[in-house]
C-alpha positions in Angstrom: 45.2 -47.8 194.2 48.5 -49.1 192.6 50.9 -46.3 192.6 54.0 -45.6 190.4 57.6 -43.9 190.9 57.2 -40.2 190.6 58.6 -39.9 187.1 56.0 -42.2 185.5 54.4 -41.9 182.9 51.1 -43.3 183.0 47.8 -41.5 183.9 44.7 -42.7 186.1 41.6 -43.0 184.3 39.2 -42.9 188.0 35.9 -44.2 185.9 37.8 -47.1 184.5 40.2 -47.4 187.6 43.0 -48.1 184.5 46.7 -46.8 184.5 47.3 -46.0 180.9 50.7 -45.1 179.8 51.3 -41.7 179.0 53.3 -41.1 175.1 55.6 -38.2 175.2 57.5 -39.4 172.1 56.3 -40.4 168.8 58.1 -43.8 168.3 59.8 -43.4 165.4 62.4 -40.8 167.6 62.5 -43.1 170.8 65.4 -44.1 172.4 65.8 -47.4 173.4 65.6 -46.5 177.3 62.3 -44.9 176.3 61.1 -48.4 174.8 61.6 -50.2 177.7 60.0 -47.3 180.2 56.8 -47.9 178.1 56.9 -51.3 177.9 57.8 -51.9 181.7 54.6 -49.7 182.5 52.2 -51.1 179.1 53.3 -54.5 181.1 52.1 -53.1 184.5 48.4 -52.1 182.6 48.0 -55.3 180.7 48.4 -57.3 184.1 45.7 -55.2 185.5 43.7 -55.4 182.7 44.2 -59.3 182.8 43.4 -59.6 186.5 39.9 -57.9 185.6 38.3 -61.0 184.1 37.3 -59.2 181.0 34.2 -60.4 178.7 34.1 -57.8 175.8 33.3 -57.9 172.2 34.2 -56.3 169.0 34.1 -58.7 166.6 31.0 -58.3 164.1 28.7 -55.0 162.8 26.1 -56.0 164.7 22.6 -53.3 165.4 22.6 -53.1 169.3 19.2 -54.4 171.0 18.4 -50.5 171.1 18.8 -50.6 167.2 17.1 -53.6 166.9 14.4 -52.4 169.4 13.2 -49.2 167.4 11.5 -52.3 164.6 9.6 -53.6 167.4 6.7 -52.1 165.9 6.6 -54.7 163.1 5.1 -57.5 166.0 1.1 -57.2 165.2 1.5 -54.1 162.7 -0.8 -56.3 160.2 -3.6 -56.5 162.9 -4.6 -60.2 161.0 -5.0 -58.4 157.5 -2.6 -60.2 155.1 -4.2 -58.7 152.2 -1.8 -56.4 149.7 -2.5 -53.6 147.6 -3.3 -55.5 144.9 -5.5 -57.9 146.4 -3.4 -60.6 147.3 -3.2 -62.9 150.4 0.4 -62.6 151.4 -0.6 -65.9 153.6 -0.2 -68.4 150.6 2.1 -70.0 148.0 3.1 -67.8 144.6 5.0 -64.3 144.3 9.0 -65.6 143.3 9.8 -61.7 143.3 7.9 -60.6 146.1 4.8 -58.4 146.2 4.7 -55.0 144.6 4.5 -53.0 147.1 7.9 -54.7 148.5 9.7 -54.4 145.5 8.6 -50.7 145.3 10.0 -50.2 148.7 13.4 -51.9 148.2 13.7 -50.5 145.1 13.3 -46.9 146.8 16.2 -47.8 148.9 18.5 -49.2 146.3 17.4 -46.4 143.7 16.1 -49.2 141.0 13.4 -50.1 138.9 10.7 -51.9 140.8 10.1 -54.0 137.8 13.5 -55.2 138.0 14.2 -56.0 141.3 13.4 -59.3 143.3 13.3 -60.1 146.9 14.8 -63.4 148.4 15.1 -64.3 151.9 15.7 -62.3 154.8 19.7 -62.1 153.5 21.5 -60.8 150.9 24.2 -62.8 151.3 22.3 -65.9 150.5 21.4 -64.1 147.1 24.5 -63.3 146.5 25.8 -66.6 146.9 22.6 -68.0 144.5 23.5 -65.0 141.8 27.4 -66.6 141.7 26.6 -69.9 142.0 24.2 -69.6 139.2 26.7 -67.7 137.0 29.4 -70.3 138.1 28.0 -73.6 137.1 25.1 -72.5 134.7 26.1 -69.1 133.2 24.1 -66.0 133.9 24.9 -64.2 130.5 26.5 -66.6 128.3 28.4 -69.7 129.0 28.9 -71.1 132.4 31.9 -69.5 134.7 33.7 -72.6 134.7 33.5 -73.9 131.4 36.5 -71.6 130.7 39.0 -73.3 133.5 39.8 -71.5 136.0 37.3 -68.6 137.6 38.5 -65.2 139.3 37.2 -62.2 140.5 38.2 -59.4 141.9 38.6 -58.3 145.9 38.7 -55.0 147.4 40.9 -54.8 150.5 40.3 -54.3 153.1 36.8 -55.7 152.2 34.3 -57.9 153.2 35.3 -61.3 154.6 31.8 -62.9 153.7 32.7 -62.4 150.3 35.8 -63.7 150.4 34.3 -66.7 152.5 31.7 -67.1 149.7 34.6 -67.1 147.2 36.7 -69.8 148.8 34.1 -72.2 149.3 32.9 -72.4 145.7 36.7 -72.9 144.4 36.7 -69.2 142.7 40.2 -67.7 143.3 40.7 -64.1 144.4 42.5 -61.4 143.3 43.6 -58.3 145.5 42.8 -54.9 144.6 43.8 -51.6 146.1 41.2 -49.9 148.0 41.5 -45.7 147.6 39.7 -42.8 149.4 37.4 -42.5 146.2 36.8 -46.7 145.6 38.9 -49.3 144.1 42.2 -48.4 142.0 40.6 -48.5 138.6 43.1 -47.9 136.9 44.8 -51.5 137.9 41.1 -52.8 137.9 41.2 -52.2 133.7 44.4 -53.7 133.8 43.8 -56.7 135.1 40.2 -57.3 133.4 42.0 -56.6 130.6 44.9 -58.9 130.9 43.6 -61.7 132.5 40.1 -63.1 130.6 40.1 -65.3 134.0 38.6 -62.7 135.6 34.9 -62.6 135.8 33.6 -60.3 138.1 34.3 -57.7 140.8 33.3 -57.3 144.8 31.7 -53.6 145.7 30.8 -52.4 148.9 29.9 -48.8 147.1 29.0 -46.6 149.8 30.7 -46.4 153.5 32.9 -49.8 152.3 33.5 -52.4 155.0 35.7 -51.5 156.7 37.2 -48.7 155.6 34.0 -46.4 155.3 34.7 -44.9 152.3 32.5 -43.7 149.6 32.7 -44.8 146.3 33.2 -41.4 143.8 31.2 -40.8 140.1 33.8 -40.8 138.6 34.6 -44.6 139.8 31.1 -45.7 139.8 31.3 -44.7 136.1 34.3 -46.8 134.9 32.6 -49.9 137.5 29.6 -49.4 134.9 32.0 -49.6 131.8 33.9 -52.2 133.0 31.8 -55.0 131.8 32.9 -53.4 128.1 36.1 -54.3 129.0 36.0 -57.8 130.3 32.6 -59.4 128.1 29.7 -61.3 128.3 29.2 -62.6 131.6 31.4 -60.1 133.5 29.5 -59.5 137.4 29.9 -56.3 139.2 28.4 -57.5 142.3 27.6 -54.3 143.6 26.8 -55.1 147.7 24.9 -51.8 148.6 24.8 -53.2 152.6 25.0 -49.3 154.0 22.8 -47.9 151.0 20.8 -45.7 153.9 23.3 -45.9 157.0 24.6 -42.3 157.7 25.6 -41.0 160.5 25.7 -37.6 159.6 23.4 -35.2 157.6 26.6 -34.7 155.2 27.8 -37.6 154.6 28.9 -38.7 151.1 26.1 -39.8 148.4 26.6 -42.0 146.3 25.7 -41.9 142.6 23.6 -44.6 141.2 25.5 -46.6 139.1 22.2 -47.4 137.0 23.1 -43.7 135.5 26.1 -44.8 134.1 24.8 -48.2 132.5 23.5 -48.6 128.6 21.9 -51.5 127.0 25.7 -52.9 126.5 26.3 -53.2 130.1 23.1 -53.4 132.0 23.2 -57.0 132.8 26.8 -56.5 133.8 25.5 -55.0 137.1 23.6 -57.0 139.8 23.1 -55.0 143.5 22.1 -56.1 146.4 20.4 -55.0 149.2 18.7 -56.0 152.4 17.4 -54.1 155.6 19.3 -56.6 158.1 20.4 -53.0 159.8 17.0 -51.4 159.4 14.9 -53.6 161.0 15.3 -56.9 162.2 18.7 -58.4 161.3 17.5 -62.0 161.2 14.2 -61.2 160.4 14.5 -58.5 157.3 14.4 -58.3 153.8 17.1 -58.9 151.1 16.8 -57.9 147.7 18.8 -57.9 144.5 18.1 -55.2 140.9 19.3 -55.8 138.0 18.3 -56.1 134.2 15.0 -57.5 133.3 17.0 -59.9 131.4 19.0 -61.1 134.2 15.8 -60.7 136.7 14.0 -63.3 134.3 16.8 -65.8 134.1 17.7 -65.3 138.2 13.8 -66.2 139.3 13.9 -69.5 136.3 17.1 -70.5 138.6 15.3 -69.3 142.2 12.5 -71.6 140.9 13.6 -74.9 141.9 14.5 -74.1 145.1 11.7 -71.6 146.3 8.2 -70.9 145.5 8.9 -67.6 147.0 10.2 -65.8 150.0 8.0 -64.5 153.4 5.5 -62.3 151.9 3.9 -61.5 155.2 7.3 -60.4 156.4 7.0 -58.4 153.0 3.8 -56.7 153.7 4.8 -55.8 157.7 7.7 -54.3 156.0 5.9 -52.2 153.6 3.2 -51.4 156.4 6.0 -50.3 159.3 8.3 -48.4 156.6 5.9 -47.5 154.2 8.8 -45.5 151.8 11.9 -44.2 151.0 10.7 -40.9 153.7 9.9 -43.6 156.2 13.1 -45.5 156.0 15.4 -42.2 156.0 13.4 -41.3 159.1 13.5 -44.5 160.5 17.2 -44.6 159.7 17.7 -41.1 161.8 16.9 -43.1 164.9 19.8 -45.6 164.3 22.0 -42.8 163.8 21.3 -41.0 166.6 22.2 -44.3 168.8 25.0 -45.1 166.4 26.6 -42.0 166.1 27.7 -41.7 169.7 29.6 -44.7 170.0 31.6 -44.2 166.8 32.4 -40.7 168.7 33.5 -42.4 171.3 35.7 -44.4 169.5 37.3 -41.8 167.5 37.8 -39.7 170.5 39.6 -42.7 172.2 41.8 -43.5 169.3 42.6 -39.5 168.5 43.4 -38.8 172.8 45.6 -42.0 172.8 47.3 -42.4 169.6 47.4 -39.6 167.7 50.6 -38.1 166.6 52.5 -41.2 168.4 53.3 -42.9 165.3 51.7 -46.7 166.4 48.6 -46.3 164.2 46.5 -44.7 161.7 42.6 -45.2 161.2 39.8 -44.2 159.3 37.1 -41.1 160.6 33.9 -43.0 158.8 30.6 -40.5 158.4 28.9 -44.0 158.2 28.8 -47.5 157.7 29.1 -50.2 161.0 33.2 -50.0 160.7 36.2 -47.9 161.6 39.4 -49.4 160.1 42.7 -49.5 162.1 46.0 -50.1 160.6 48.8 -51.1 163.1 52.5 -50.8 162.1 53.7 -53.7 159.5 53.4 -57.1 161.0 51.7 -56.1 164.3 47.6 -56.9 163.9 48.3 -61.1 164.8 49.9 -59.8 167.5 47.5 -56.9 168.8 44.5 -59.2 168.6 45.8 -62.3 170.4 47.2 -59.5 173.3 43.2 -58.7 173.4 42.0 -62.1 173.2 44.4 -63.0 176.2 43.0 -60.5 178.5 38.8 -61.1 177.4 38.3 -58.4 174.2 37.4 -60.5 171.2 38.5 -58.4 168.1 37.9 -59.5 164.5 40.4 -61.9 163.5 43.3 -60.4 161.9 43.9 -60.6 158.5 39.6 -61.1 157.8 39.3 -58.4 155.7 41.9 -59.7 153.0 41.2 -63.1 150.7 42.2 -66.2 152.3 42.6 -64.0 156.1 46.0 -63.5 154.5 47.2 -59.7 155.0 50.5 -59.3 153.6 51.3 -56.2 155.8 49.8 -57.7 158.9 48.3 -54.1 159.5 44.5 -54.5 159.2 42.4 -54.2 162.2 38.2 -53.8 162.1 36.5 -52.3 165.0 33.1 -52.9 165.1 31.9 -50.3 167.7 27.7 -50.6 167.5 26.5 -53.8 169.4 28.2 -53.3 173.0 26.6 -50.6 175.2 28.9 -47.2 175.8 30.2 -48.6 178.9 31.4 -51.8 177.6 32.6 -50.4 174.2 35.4 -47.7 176.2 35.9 -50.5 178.5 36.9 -52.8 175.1 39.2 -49.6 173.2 40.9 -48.6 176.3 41.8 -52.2 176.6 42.5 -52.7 173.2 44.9 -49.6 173.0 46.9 -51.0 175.5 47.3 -54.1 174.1 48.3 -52.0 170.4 50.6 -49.8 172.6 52.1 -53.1 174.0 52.8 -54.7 171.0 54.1 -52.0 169.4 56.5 -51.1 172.0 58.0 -54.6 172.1 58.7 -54.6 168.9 61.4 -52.2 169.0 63.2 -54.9 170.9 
């Protein structure tokens, strides 16, 4: 075992056979002989750490094979009887917006009208990307995005980097918006709609928001409804309902439907998605979008030229396995039992080795498949490329901000469900030496 001068301050961890270093001062009040005691022993970790050949990984949200596992069900569950309720071989051509039964079941989950909802290919991202392509070049309600010039909607941030990827590859700038406890600032939301007739839409992940976890209130899923008053015809809330059924705990925050809040004024100003990529089989599920049955109609004339329709067996099997809303909330109780744990684990980490030390803050999520970390100003680069050095892949700093450009260089996601418990404390010890490191040094 390596051993340290009497006076040091790091602690042995025997199960991980890691020094950490010890925080008797927040960093705000150290001296500058304190600095360099931490970061001559964060130095003496981090080589250790380096020396240990580590492969770890916590980049994405992805279900662990355990998760994945508990669908394994869905193999053989239609015992060669393709047949739905209504008589129809889910084996052949026909069905743009999916079988009944499916839409009854996704709309369950998404708390819509089966008659206006329409089910797509395994991903809701690819309908997402068909819903603003269509609206871009062909005009959903009203004239065509880009007949006006220039096309803008706005980001949450943190949020979703897919978006944003989505965004920057069809030419359709993005505009920041504050994230807050309760949703987006909608107060600068109005402004901007207002000011700026550019602006054609709006990014929501409404309940336990990637990354921050957070759950949208009524009171702004209520001006989200409204907000197509504001901007016009043609005006998207692209409301990305990804964690619609993804609790960890029995009170965790609800979200209210936004469909109470809409009229005939604004109900084609709302289009939400869904899918159950992390309640079955993530490559292998079933996406879905609801929205008016004006905007249903004109979405399937567009989905026509490139699809006769999506995997109605998969449809059936789905409907079969899950049967309904019950089904998937029980279901969904096994994920969060396997879930629930390693976000634990996490928090419990971060709270024993950080908290009240002045080097981070981070979000205590009662669901969702992200905890969001903010470093001090103009550390994440440096955090992450300290982990990549030493084997922990992190989520690239700056992903969770339009164009990977975070102007505070503060924004970490931790994606604690895919590697087993022993790998995922391996990965935060690791990566709290490397944030302990880096914040350290830069007191220098």
């Amino acid at each position: 075992m390596e051993s340290f001068p009497t006076n040091s301050i790091h602690r042995y961890n025997r199960r991980t056979k890691l020094f950490i270093a010890e925080q008797h001062v927040h960093i705000d009040q150290a001296s500058k002989a304190d600095a360099e005691n931490m970061i001559s022993q964060l130095e003496a970790s981090y080589q250790q750490l380096a020396s240990s050949q580590l492969n770890l990984d916590l980049t994405r949200g992805k279900p662990s094979p355990a998760q994945v596992a508990l669908a394994s069900d869905l193999d053989g569950i239609l015992q060669g009887n393709y047949v739905d309720a209504d008589g129809i071989d889910t084996r052949n051509y026909g069905g743009l917006a999916g079988i009944r039964e499916a839409r009854e079941l996704c709309a369950a989950i998404s708390g819509c009208d089966p008659d206006q909802t329409l089910l797509g290919v395994n991903s809701s991202l690819n309908l997402m990307y068909q819903v603003v392509e269509f609206a871009l070049n062909f005009g959903l309600q009203g004239d065509a995005w880009k007949q006006s010039g220039a096309v803008r909607i706005l980001c949450p941030v943190p949020g979703y980097d897919r978006h944003f990827a989505l965004c920057e590859h069809l030419g359709i700038d993005m505009v920041p918006l504050p994230m807050t406890a309760t949703g987006p600032d909608m107060d600068q939301a109005e402004a901007l709609v207002r000011e700026d007739p550019a602006i054609k839409g709006i990014w929501c992940v409404p309940r336990f928001s990637n990354p921050s976890g957070d759950t949208y209130s009524s009171a702004t899923v209520e001006r989200l409804a409204k907000l197509g008053k504001i901007a016009g015809a043609g005006f998207l809330v692209l409301w990305d309902n990804a964690y619609a059924v993804h609790s960890l705990y029995e009170d965790a925050p609800v979200l209210p439907a936004i469909d109470h809040y809409l009229d005939a004024e604004t109900e084609s100003s709302v289009v939400q998605f869904g899918s159950t990529s992390k309640i079955t089989f993530a490559g292998a599920g079933l996406a879905w979008l609801c929205s008016s049955a004006d905007n249903i109609k004109r979405i399937s004339s567009h989905l026509a030229f490139s699809t006769i329709g999506a995997d109605k067996v998969n449809q059936l099997r789905h409907v079969r396995f899950l049967q309904n809303r019950a089904g998937v909330e029980a279901h969904m109780r096994k994920h969060a039992e396997l879930v629930r744990p390693r976000f634990e684990l996490v928090l419990k980490l971060l709270e024993e080795e950080l908290e009240g030390s002045g080097l981070a803050t981070w979000t205590k999520p009662k669901g969702g498949y992200f905890i969001q970390l903010n470093t001090r100003r103009g550390l994440a680069r440096e955090v992450v490329k300290l982990a990549a050095d030493i084997g922990v892949k992190l989520t690239p700093a700056g992903a969770t901000w339009p164009y990977g450009r975070d102007p505070r260089d503060s924004d970490i996601r931790l994606a604690p469900t895919f590697p087993d418990h022993n790998e995922l404390e391996a990965a935060v010890r690791a990566f709290i030496v490397c944030l302990k490191l880096a914040s350290w040094r830069q007191l220098r």
